[in-house]
N, CA, C and O atoms as a GROMACS GRO file, in nm:
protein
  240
    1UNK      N    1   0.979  -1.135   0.086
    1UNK     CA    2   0.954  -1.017   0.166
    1UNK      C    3   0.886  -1.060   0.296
    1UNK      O    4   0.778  -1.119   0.291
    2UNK      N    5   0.966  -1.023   0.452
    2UNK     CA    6   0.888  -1.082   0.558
    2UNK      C    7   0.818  -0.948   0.569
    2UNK      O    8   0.870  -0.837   0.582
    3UNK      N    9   0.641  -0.994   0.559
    3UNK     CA   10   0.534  -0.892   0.598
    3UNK      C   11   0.520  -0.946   0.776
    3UNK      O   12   0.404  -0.967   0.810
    4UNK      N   13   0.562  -0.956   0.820
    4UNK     CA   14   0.545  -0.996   0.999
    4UNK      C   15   0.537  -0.884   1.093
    4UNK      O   16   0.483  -0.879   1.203
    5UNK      N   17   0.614  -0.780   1.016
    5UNK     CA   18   0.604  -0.700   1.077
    5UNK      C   19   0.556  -0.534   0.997
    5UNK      O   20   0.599  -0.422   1.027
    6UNK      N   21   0.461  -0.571   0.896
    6UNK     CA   22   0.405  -0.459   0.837
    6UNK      C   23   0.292  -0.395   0.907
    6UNK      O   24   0.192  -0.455   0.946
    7UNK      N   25   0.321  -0.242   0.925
    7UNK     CA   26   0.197  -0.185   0.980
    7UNK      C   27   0.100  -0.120   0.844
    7UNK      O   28   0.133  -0.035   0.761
    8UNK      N   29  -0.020  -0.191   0.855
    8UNK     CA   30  -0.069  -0.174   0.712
    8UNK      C   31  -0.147  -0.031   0.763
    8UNK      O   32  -0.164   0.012   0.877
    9UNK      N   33  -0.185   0.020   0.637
    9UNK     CA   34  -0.275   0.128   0.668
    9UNK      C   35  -0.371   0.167   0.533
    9UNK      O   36  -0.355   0.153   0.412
   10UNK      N   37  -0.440   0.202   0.586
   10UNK     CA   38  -0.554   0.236   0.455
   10UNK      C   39  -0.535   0.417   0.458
   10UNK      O   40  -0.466   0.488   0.531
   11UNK      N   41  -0.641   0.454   0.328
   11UNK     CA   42  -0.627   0.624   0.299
   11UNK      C   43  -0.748   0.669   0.397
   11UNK      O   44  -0.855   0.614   0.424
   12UNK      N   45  -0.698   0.773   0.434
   12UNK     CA   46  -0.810   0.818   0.523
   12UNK      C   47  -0.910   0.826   0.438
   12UNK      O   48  -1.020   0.792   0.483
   13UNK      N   49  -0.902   0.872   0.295
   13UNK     CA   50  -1.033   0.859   0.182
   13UNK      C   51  -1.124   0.762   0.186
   13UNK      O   52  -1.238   0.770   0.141
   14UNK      N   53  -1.062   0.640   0.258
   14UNK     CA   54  -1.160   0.517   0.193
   14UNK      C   55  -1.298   0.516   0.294
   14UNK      O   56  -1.316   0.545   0.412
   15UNK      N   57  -1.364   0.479   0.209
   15UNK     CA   58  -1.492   0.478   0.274
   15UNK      C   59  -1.513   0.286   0.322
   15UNK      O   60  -1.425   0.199   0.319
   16UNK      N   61  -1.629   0.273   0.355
   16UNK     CA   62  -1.641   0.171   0.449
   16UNK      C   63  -1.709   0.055   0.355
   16UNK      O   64  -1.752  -0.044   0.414
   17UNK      N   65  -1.718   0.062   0.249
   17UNK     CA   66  -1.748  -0.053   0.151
   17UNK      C   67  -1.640  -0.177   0.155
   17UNK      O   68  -1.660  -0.293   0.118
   18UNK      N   69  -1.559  -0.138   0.194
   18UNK     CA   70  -1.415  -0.264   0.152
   18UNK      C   71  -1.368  -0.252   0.073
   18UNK      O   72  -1.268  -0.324   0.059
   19UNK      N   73  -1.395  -0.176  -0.011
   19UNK     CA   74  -1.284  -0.167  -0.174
   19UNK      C   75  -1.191  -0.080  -0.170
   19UNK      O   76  -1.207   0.027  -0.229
   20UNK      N   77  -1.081  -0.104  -0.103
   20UNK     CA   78  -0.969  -0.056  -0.050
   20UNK      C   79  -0.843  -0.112  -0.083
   20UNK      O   80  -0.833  -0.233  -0.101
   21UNK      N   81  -0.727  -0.020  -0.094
   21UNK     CA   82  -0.601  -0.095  -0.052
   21UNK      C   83  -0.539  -0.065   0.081
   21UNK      O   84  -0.557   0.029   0.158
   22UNK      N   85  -0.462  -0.171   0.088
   22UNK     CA   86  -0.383  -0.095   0.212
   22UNK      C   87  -0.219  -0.092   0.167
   22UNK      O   88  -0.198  -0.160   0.066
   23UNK      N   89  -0.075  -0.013   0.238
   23UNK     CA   90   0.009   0.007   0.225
   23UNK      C   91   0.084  -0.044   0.294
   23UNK      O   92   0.014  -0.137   0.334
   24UNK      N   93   0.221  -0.060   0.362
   24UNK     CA   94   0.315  -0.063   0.418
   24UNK      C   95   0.449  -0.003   0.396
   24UNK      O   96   0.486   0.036   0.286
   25UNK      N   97   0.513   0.002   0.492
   25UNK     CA   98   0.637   0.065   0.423
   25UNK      C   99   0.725  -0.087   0.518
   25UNK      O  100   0.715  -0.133   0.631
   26UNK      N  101   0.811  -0.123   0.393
   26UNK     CA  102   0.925  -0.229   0.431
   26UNK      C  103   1.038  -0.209   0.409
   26UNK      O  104   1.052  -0.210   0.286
   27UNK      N  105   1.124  -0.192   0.455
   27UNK     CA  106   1.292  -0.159   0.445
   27UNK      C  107   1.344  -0.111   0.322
   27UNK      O  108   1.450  -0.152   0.275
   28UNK      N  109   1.267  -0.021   0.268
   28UNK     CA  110   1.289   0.033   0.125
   28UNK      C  111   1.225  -0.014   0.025
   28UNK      O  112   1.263  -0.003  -0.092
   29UNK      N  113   1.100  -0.083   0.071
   29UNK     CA  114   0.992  -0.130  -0.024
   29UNK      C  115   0.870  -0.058   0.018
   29UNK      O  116   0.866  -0.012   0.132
   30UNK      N  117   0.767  -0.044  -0.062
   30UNK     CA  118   0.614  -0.046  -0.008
   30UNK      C  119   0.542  -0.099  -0.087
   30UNK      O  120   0.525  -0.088  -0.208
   31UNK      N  121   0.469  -0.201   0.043
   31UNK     CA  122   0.414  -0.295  -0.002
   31UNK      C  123   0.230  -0.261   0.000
   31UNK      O  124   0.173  -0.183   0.077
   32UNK      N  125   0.178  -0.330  -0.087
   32UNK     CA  126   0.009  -0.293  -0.149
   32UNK      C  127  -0.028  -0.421  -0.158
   32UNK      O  128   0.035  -0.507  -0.220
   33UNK      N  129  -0.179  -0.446  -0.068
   33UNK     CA  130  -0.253  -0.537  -0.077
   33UNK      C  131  -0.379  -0.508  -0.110
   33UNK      O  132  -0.420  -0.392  -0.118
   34UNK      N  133  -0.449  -0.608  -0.131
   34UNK     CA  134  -0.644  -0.573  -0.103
   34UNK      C  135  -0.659  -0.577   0.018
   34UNK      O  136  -0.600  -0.655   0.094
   35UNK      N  137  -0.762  -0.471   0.059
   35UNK     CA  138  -0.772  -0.505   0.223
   35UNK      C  139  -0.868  -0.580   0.263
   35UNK      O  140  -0.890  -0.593   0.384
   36UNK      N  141  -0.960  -0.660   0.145
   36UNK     CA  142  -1.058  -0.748   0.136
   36UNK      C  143  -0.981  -0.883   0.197
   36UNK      O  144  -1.017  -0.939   0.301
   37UNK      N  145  -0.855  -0.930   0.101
   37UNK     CA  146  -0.772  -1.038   0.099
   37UNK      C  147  -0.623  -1.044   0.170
   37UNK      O  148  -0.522  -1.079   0.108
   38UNK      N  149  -0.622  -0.994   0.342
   38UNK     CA  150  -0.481  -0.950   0.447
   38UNK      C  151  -0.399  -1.078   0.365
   38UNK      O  152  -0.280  -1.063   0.335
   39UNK      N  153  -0.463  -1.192   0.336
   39UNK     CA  154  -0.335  -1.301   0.323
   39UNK      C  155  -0.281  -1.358   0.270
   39UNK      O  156  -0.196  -1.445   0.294
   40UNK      N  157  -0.378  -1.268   0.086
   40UNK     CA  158  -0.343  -1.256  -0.061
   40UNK      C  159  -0.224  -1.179  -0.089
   40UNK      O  160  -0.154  -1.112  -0.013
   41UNK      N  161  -0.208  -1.210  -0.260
   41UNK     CA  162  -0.089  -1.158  -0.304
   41UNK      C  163  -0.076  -1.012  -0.242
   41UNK      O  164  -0.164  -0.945  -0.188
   42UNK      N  165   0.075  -0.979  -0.267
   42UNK     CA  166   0.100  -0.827  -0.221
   42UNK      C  167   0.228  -0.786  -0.316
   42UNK      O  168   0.343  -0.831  -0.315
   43UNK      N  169   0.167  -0.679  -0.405
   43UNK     CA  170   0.291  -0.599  -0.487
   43UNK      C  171   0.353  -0.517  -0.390
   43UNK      O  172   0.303  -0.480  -0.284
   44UNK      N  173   0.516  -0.480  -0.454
   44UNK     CA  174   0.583  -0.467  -0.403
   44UNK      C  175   0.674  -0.312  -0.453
   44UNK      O  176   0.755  -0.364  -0.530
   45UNK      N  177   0.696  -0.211  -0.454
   45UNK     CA  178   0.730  -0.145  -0.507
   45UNK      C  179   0.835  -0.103  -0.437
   45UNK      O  180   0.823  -0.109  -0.314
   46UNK      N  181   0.987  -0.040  -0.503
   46UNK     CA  182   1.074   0.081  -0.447
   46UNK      C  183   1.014   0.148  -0.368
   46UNK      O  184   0.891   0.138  -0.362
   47UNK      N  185   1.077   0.227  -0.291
   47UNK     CA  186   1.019   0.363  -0.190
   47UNK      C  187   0.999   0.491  -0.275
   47UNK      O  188   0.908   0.574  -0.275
   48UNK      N  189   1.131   0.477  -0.359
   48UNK     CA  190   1.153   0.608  -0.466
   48UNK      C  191   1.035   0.607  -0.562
   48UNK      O  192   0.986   0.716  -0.592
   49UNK      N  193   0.983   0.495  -0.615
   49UNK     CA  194   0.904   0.493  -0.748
   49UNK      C  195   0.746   0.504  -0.636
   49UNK      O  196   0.675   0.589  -0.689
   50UNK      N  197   0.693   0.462  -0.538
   50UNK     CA  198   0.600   0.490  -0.518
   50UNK      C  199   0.569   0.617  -0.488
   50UNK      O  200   0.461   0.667  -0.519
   51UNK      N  201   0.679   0.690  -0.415
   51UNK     CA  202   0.681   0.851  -0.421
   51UNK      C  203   0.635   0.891  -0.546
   51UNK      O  204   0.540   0.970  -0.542
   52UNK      N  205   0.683   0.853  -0.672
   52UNK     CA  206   0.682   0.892  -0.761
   52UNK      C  207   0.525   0.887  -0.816
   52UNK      O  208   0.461   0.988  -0.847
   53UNK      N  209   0.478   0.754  -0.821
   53UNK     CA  210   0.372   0.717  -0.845
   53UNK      C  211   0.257   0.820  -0.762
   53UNK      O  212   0.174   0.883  -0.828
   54UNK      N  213   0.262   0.829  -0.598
   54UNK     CA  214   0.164   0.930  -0.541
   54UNK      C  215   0.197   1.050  -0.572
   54UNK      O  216   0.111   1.135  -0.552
   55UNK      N  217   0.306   1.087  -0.618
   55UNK     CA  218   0.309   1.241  -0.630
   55UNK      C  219   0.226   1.307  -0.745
   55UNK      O  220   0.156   1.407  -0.739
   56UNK      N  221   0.262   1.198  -0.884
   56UNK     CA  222   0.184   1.227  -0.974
   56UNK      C  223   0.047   1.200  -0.982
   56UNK      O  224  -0.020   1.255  -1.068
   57UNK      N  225  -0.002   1.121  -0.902
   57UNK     CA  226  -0.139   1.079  -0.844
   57UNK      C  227  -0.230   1.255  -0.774
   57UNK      O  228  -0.351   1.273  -0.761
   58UNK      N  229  -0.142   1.331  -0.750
   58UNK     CA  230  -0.127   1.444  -0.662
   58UNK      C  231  -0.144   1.563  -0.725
   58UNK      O  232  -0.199   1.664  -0.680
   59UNK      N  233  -0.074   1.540  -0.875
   59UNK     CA  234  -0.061   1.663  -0.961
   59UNK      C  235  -0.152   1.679  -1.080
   59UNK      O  236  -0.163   1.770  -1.163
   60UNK      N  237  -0.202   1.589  -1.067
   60UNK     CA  238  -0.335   1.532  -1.153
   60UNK      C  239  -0.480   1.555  -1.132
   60UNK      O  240  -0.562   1.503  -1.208
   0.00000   0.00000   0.00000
């Protein structure tokens, strides 16, 4: 996955401790890092299943 050109972003929720993730959206992926570690591992999810994942995050 080339991250070169990911615009990462954090939740407007997060507060200023660092214990955060951040997101991207990649050509039908979105990608999740620590925002502690920009140059650590990064999971990788569908577009469809992370919808899925925040929506129910949402209804909860």
């Amino acid at each position: 996955m080339d991250r070169s050109r990911a615009v990462w972003r954090k939740s407007s929720r997060s507060d200023a401790n660092g214990q955060c993730v951040e997101v991207a959206a990649l050509q039908g992926t979105v990608a999740v890092r620590d925002s502690k570690d920009k140059s650590g591992p990064v999971l990788a999810f569908a577009a469809p299943d992370w919808r899925s994942f925040v929506n129910s995050l949402k209804t909860n």
